[in-house]
C-alpha positions in Angstrom: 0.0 0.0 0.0 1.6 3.3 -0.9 2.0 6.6 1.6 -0.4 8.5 2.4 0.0 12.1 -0.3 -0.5 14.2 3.1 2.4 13.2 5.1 0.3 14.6 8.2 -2.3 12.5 7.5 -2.8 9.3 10.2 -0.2 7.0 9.7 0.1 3.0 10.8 3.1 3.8 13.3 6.0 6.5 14.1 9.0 6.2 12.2 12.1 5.1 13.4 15.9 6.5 13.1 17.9 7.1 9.9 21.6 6.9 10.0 23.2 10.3 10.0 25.5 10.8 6.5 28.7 11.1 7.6 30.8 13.9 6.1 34.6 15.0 7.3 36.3 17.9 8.1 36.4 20.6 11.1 33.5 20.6 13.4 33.3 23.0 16.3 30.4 23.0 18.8 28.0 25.7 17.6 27.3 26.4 21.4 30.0 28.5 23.7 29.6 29.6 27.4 28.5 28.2 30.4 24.7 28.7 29.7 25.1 26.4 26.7 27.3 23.8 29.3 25.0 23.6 31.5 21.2 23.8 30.8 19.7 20.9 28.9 19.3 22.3 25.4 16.6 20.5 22.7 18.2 22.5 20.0 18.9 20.9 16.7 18.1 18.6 14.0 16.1 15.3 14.4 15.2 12.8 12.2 12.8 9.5 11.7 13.0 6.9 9.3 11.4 3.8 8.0 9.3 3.2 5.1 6.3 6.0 3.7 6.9 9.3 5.1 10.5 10.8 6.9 10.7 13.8 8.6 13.5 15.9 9.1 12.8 18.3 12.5 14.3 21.5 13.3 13.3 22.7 16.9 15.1 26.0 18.0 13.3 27.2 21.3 17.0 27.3 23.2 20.5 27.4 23.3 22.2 31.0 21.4 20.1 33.3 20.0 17.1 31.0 19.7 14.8 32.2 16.5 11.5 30.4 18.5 10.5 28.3 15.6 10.4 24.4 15.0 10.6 23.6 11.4 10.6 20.1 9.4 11.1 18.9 6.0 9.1 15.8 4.8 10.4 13.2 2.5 8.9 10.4 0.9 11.0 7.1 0.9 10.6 4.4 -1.8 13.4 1.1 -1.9 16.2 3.2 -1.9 15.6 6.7 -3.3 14.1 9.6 -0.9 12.2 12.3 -2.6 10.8 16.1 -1.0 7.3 16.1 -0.1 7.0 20.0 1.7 8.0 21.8 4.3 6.5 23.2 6.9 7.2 25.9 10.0 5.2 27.1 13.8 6.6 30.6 14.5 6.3 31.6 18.0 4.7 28.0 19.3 3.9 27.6 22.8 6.8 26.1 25.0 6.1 24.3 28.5 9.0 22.9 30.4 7.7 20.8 33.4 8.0 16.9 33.8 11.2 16.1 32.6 10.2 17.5 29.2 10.0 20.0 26.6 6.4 20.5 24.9 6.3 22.9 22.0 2.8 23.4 20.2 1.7 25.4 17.8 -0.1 26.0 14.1 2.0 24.9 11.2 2.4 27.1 8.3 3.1 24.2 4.7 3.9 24.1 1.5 1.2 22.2 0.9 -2.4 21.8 1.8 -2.4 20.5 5.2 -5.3 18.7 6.7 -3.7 18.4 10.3 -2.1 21.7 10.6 -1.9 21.5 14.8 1.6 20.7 15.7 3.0 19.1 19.2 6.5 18.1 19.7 7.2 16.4 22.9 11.0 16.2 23.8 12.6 14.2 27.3 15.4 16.2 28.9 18.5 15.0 29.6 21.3 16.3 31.9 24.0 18.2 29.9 25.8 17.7 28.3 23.9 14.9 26.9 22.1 14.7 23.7 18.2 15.4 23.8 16.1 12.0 23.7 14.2 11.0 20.9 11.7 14.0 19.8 7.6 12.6 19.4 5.6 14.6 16.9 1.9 14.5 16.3 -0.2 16.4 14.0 -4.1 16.8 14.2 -6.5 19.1 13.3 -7.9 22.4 14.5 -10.4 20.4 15.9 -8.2 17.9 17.8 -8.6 14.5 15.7 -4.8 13.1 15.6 -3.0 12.7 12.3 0.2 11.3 11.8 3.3 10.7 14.5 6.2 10.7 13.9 9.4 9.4 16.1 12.5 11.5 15.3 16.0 10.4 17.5 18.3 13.8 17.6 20.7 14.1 14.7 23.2 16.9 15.5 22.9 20.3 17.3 22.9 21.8 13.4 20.5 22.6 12.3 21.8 21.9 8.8 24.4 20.1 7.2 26.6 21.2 4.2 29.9 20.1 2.9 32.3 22.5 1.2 35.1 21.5 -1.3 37.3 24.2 -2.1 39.7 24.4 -4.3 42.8 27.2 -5.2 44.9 28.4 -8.0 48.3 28.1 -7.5 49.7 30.7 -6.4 46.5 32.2 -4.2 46.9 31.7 -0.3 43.5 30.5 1.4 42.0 32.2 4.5 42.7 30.7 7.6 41.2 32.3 11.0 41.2 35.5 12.0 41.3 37.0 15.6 37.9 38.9 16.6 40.5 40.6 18.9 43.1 41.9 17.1 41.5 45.0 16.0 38.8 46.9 17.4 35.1 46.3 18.0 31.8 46.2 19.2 32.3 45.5 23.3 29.6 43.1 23.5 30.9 40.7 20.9 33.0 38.1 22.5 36.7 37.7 21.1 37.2 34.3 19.6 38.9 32.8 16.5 37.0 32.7 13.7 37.0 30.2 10.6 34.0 30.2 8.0 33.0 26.9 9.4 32.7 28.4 12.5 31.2 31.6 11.5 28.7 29.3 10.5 28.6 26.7 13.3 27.6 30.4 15.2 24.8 30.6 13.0 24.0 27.0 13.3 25.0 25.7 10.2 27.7 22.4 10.3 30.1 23.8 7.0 32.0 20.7 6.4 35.3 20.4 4.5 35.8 17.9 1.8 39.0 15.9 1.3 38.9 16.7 -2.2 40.3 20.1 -2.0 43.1 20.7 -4.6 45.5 23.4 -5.6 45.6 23.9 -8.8 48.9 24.2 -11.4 49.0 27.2 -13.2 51.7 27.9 -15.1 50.0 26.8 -18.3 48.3 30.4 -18.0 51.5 32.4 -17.7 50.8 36.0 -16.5 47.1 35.4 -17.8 45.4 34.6 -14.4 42.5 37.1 -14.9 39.5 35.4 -15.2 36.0 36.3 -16.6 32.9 35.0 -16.0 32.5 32.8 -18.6 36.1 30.7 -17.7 34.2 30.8 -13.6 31.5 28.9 -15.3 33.4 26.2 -17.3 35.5 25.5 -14.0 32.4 24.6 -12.0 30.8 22.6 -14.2 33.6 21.0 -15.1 36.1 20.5 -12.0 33.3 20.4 -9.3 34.0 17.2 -8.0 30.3 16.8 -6.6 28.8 19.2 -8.9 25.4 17.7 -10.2 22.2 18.8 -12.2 20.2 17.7 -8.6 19.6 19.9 -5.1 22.2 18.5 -2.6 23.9 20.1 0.6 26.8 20.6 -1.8 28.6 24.0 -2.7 32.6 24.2 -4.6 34.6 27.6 -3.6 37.5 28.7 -6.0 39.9 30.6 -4.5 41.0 32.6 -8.0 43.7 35.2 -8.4 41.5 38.3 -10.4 38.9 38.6 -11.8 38.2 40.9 -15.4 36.0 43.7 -13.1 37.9 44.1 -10.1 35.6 41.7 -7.9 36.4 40.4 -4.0 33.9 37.7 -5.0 30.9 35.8 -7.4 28.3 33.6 -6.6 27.4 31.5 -10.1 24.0 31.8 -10.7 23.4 30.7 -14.1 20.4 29.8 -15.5 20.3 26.4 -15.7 17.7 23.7 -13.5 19.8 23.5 -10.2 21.9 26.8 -9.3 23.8 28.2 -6.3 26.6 25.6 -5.8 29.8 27.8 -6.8 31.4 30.8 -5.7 34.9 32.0 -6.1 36.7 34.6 -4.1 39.6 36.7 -5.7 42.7 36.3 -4.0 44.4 39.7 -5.4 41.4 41.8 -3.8 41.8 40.7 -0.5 45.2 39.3 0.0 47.3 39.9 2.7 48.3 38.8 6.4 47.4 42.2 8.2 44.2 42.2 10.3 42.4 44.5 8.3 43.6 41.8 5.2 42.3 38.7 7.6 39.3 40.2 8.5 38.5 41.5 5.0 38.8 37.6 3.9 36.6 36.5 6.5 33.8 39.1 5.3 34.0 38.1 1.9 34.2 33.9 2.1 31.1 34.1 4.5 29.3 36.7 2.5 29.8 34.7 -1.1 29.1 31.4 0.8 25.6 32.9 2.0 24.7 33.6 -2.1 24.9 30.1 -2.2 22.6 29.7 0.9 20.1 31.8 -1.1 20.7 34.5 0.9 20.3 38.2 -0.7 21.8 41.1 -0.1 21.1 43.3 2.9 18.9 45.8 1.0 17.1 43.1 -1.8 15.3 41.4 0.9 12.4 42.8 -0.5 12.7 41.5 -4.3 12.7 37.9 -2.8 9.8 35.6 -3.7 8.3 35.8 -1.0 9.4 39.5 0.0 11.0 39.3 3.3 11.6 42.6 5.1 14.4 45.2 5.2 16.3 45.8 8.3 17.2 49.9 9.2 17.4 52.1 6.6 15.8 49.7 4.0 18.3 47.1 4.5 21.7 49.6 4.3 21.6 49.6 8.4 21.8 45.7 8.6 24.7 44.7 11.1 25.6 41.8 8.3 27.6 39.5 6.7 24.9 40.1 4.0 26.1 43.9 3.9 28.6 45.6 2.1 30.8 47.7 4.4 31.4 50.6 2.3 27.5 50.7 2.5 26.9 50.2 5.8 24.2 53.5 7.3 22.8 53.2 10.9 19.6 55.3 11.9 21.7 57.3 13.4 25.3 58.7 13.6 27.9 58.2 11.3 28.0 55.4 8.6 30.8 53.7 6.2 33.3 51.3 6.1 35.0 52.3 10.0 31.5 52.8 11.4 30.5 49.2 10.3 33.6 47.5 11.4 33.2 49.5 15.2 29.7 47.8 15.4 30.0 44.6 13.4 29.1 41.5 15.7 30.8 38.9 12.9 27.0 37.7 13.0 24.0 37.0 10.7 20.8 39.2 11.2 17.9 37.3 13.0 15.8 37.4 9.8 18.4 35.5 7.9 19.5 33.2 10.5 15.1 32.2 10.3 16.0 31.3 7.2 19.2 29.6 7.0 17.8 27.2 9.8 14.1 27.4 9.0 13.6 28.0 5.6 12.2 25.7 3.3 13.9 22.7 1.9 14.2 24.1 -1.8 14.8 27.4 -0.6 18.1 27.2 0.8 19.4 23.6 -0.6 22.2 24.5 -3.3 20.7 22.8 -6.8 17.4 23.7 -5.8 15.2 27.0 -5.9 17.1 29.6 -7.8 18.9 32.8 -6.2 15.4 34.5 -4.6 13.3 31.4 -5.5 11.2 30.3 -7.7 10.9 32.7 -11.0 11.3 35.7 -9.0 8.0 37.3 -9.8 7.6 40.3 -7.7 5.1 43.2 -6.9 5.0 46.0 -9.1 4.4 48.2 -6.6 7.9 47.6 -5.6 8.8 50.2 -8.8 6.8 52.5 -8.3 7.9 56.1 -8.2 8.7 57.8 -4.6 6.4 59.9 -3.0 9.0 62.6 -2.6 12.2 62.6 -4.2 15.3 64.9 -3.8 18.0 62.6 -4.3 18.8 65.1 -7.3 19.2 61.4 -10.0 17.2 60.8 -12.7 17.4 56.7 -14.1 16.2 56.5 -17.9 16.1 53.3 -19.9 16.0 53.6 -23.6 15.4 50.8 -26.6 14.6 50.4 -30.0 11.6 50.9 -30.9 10.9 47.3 -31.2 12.7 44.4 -31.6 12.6 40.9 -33.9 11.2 38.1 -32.5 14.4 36.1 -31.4 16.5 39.4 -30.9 18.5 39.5 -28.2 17.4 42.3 -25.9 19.1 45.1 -25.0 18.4 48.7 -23.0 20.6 51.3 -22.3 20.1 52.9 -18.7 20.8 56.3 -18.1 21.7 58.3 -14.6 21.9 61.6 -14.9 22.1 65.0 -12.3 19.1 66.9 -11.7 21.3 69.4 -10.0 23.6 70.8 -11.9 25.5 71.9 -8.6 26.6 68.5 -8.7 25.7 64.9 -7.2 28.2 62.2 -5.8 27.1 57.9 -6.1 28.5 54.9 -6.9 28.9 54.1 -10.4 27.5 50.8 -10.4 24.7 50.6 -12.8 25.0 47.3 -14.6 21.9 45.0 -13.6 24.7 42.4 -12.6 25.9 44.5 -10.0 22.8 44.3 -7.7 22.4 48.0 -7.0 20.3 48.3 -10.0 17.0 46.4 -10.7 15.0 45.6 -13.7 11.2 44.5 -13.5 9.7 43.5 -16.7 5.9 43.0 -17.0 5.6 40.4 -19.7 2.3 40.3 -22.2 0.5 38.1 -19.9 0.4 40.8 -17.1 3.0 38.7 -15.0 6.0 40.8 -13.8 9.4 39.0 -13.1 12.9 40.3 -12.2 15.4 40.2 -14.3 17.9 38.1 -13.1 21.5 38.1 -14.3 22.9 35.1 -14.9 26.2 35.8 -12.4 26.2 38.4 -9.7 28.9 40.6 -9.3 29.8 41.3 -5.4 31.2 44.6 -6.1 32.4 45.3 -2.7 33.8 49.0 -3.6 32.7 52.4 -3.6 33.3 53.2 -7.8 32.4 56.7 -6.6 31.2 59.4 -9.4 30.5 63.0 -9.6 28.1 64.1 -12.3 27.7 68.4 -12.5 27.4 70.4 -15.4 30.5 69.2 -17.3 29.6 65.7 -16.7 26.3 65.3 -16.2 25.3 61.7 -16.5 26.8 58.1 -16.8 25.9 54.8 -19.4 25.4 51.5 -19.2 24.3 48.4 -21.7 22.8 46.0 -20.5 21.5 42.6 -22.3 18.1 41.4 -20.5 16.7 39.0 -23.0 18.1 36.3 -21.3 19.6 35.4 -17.0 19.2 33.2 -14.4 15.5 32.3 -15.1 15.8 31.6 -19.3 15.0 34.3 -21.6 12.5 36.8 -20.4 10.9 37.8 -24.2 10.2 34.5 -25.5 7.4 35.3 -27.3 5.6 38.3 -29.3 4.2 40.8 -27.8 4.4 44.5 -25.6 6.7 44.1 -22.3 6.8 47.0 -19.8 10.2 47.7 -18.5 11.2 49.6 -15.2 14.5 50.0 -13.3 15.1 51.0 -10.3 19.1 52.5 -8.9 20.1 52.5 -5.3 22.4 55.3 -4.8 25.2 56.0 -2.5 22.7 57.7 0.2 20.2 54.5 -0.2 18.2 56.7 -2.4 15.6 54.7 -5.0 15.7 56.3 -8.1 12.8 54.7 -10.4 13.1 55.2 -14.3 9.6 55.7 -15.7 7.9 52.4 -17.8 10.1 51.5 -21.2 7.7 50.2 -23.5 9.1 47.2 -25.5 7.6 45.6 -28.6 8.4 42.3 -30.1 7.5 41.5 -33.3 5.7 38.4 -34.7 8.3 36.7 -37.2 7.1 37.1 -40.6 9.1 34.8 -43.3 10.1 30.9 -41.8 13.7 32.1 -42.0 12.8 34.8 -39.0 11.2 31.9 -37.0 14.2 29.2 -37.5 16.5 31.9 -36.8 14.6 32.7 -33.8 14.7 29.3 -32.7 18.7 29.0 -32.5 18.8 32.5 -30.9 16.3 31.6 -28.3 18.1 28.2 -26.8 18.6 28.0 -22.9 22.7 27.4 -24.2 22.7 30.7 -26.8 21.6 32.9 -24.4 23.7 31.5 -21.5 26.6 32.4 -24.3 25.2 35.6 -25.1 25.2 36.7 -21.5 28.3 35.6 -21.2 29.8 37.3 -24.4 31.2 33.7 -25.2 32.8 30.8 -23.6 34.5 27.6 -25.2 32.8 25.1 -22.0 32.1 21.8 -23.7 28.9 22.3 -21.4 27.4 25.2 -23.7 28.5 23.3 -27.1 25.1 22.8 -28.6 24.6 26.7 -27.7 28.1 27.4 -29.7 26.5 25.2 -32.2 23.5 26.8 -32.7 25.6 30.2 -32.9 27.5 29.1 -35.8 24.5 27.8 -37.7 23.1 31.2 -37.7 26.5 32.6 -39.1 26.8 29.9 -42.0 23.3 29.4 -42.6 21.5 32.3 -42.1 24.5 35.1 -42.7 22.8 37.6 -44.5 19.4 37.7 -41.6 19.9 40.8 -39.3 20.1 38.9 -36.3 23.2 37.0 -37.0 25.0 40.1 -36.1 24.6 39.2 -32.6 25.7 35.3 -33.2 28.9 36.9 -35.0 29.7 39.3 -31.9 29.7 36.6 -29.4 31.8 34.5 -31.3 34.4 37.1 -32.1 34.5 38.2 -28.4 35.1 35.0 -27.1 38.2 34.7 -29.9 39.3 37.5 -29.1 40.6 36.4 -25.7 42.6 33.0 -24.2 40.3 30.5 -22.4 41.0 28.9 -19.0 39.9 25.4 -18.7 40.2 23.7 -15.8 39.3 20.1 -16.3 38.1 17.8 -13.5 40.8 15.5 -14.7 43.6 17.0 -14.9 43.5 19.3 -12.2 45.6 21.8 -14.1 44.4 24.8 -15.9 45.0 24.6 -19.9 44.9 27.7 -21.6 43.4 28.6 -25.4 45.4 31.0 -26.6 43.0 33.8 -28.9 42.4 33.7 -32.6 43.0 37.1 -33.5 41.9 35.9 -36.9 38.7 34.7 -36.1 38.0 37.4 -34.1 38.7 40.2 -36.5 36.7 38.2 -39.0 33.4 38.3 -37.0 33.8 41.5 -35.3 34.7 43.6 -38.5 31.5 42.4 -40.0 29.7 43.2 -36.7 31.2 46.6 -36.7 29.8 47.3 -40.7 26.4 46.1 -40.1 26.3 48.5 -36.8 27.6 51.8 -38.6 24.4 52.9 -39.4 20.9 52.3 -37.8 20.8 48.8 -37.7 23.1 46.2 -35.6 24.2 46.2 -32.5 23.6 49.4 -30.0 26.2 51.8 -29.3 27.2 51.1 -26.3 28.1 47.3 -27.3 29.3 49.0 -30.6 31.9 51.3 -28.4 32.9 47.7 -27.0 33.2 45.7 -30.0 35.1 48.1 -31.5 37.7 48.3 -29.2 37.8 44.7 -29.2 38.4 44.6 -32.5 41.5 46.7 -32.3 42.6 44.1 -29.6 42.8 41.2 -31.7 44.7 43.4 -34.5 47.1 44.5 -32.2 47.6 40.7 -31.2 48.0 40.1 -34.5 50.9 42.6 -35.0 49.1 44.7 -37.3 48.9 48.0 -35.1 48.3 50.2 -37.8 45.0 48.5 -38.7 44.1 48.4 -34.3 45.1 52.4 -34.3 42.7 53.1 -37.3 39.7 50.7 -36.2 40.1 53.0 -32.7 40.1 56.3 -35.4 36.8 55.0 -36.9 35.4 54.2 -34.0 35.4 58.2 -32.6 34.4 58.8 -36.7 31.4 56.3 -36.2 30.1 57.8 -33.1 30.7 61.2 -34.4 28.4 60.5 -37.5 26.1 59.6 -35.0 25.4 62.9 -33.6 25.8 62.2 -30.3 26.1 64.0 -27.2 28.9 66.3 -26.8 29.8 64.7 -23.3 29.3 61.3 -24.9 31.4 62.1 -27.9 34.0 63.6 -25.2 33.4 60.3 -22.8 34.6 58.1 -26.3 37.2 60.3 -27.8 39.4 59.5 -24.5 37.9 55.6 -24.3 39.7 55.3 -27.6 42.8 57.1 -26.8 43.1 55.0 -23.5 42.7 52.0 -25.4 45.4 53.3 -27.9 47.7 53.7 -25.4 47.3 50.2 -24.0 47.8 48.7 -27.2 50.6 50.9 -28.3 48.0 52.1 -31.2 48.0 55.7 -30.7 44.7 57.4 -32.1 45.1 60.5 -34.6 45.4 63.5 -32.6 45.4 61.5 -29.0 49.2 60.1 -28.0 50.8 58.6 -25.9 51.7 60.2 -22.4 54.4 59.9 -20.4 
């Protein structure tokens, strides 16, 4: 006879104990100080087993900084698979300590339709410091009639379980510890040594090292040991040692040397079925043996590691799915590992990098400790729910413009007019001064950067977030002025495809809206873009459409390339536009992506070898596709200018890597010629003329009328 679909429906008899998976590496007790020595705690994990129904039980009434919750997990066993069923969580419940025993009751919140939503956990105590006795848990309904019981022996005093492999590029020098101590801080935070297993052991996480760590050979690379995001992706999927296409308490660090923008750290979120098991951290940006150096480690490992946790960002709490709330100063106040420093604002006194350090308890907030411990299974499982769950659809409202605004930005988005079905989609945004006395931000405006937002409200009515497919922890300040002489800054950004698959895969009118968080926490809203996308009219629009629109094309188009034998059939599909369809306007796109990625070596760090091989680039190939990209875009048509700008300069790349730096200093020339035909801005002209000349420079390629300094 099969299970019962409602796992709190009656059941013939409580389960009985599963063994415990058994994972190596360091382990510290998550509890410190006498309290936790000596008072019989009930905090943790338990667990039944048997046949039908197992559930995994959370209770966290006790011990440090108790969130008052019991949780469980319910899984369906069958021979020997085990599959989720739901989730389920009491918030507040009812706690009675008398007769030798722990009674917690309270009203269930599922994931699914429960018909016995009462819950009563029964626990024995046991003198310290032994562990708790076997947990009995009964469900009935509001009107008292029992459903199922479960018997659940305690687990661990974690209230999760995760194992970490992490690997390093040799060369790079992994975190350690770091002294609470050694610099100053908040009084009330005690001094200890911390690790990032036991900065989550605090939180009540068990972070687990694997033995398959390696360090990884590098001298194939030479001095090349940049990377980009599309090599980060081709080294998870293929060198992951437990990477798989299934949730699992599983996540891979690389410790890298650079990366191409500068980053301390990235979480991979790329839009495939099961996301959030990779991060790297950058050794270059936060090397060093120095306190500040140690500390500034610690920050970033914990705070890449949460990404992968599904943890947001201190002020994006609200663009989850479900919203969750914002701490202080909508989110920016947040005492967090989830916070950037630079950031950091209190409600009152002064804020920044010093005054965040002075106040920093090395602690998660209570709101994301709930959900590291309590959150559903498939919300925080790596492989699972993607970064902000589900398909991030969110409440307009959350765009809407301020009541009052005197942040003295203005965000504008702009388009074409309308776009072929299949066309990869691009906006330009726009942040300009609406005092001309001058305004000081941050320059981060890329989508990927998560200080800028993008809501798109598809045909249907739905609205979604645009996703990107990796997140950029840009943990700097990128401060800009914009006045009179310089009175706005520009960004491209492609948002036809990220983390969730293409968001206009189908004809029709999307409304676009972005929002900017400035320096002073500030939410500038851009007013509604209005994009169109037409219906394909001849069968070669709707075949090319086809190739463009693959989960693998636009995972290659997001990231401008990549030779990972994972995204083949998307290189494939690429190339078949170019050969087969040359001529069609949209294979300007295929033609860019391929001539980027020549354009540039390729790591690839095989699981095998466990040494990084290097492509070297194919100057050849590149100034093949990119010259034609650069014709078809002179005019009207092609590629926008912002991308053009890029692919230009590009261009003159691979012809100074070929030797020819006569042709790289007149492609640069053009370029300033092409923009200038244009009838652009004055500042924008100004804002290229020295893009080209820098770029000159670099390549030894000076521009007519700009050289060399120095």
């Amino acid at each position: 006879m099969s299970a019962p679909t409602d796992p709190t429906a009656p059941a013939p008899s409580p389960g009985t104990a599963a063994p415990e998976q058994h994972l190596t590496g360091e382990v510290p007790a998550p509890e410190t100080g006498p309290a936790a020595r000596e008072a019989p705690l009930t905090r943790g994990r338990y667990r039944s087993g048997g046949q039908g129904h197992l559930l995994e039980l959370r209770v966290d009434v006790d011990g440090v900084r108790p969130q008052h919750r019991v949780s469980g997990d319910f899984f369906t066993t069958a021979g020997e698979t085990v599959s989720y069923t739901g989730s389920f969580v009491v918030d507040s419940p009812a706690v009675d300590v008398s007769g030798g025993q722990v009674v917690i009751t309270g009203t269930g919140a599922f994931t699914f339709t429960a018909a016995a939503s009462q819950v009563r956990v029964s626990i024995p105590l046991r003198p310290a410091p032994e562990p708790p006795g076997e947990a009995t848990v009964r469900f009935s309904t509001p009107g008292g009639r029992p459903g199922a019981a479960y018997l659940c022996p305690f687990v661990s005093p974690y209230f999760r379980s995760v194992l970490l492999e992490q690997d390093s590029v040799a060369g790079t020098v992994p975190f350690t510890s770091y002294d609470t101590a050694s610099l100053p801080g908040p009084a009330a935070a005690p001094p200890r040594e911390l690790t990032v297993v036991r900065a989550y052991a605090e939180a009540g996480i068990e972070l687990q090292l694997s033995a398959a760590a390696d360090v990884i050979a590098a001298d194939a690379a030479g001095t090349d040991l940049v990377w980009d995001d599309a090599e980060l992706h081709n080294a998870m999927v293929r060198h992951f040692s437990l990477h798989a296409d299934a949730p699992q308490w599983r996540v891979w660090m690389l410790l890298a040397s650079a990366h191409v923008g500068g980053y301390r750290g990235i979480m991979f979120d790329y839009g495939d079925a099961c996301q959030r098991q990779g991060a790297a951290v950058f050794h270059d940006a936060v090397k060093g043996s120095t306190p500040q150096a140690l500390r500034a480690q610690l920050r970033t490992y914990v705070h890449e590691l949460g990404h992968a946790f599904n943890l947001l960002h201190s002020w994006q709490k609200n663009l989850a799915d479900p919203p969750r709330p914002l701490g202080p100063n909508n989110g920016f106040g947040d005492l967090s590992w989830m916070n950037y420093v630079q950031h950091y604002r209190p409600l009152s006194g002064a804020g920044g990098e010093a005054a965040y350090w002075a106040a920093f308890p090395f602690q998660f907030t209570d709101d994301e400790l709930v959900h590291l411990r309590h959150g559903h299974h498939r919300d925080v499982v790596m492989g699972a729910n993607p970064f902000g769950r589900g398909a991030a659809e969110i409440s307009p409202e959350l765009f809407d413009e301020p009541v009052e605004d005197r942040s003295g930005l203005a965000l504008e988005l702009r388009a074409k007019d309308a776009f072929e079905f299949g066309e990869p989609v691009v906006v330009e945004l726009k942040l300009r001064t609406t005092d001309l006395r001058g305004r000081t931000t941050h320059g981060h405006l890329h989508p990927a950067t998560d200080f800028t937002h993008v809501a798109i409200t598809r045909p249907s009515g739905r609205t979604v977030l645009y996703r990107p497919v990796m997140r950029h922890c840009v943990d700097d300040t990128a401060e800009v002025r914009l006045d009179a002489d310089d009175p706005a800054i520009y960004r491209s950004a492609y948002i036809g495809h990220g983390a969730d698959g293409h968001y206009f895969a189908e004809p029709g009118e999307y409304r676009v809206r972005a929002q900017y968080l400035a320096a002073d926490g500030s939410r500038i809203v851009s007013p509604v873009l209005s994009v169109r996308v037409r219906h394909p009219v001849a069968r070669a629009d709707q075949e090319v459409a086809e190739l463009m629109l693959g989960e693998q094309a636009g995972t290659l188009l997001s990231l401008l390339g990549s030779d990972s034998p994972a995204l083949a059939a998307g290189n494939d599909a690429l190339c078949e536009v170019i050969t087969r369809y040359g001529g069609h306007p949209l294979a300007v796109y295929a033609r860019m992506v391929r001539g980027v990625n020549a354009e540039r070596g390729f790591k690839d760090l095989a699981a095998d070898a466990r040494r990084l091989t290097v492509r070297p680039p194919d100057a050849e190939e590149s100034i093949r596709q990119l010259s034609a990209v650069a014709e078809a875009s002179a005019g009207d048509g092609g590629v926008d200018n912002i991308t053009l700008n890029m692919v230009m300069r590009r261009l003159a790349s691979a012809q100074a890597k070929k030797g020819d730096l006569e042709r790289a200093s007149g492609t640069l020339d053009r370029m300033v010629r092409t923009f200038e035909a244009k009838r652009l801005r004055p500042a924008v002209l100004e804002r290229i003329r020295r893009q080209a000349a820098a770029a000159g420079e670099e390549l030894g390629a000076p521009v007519s009328g700009h050289r060399p300094t120095g």
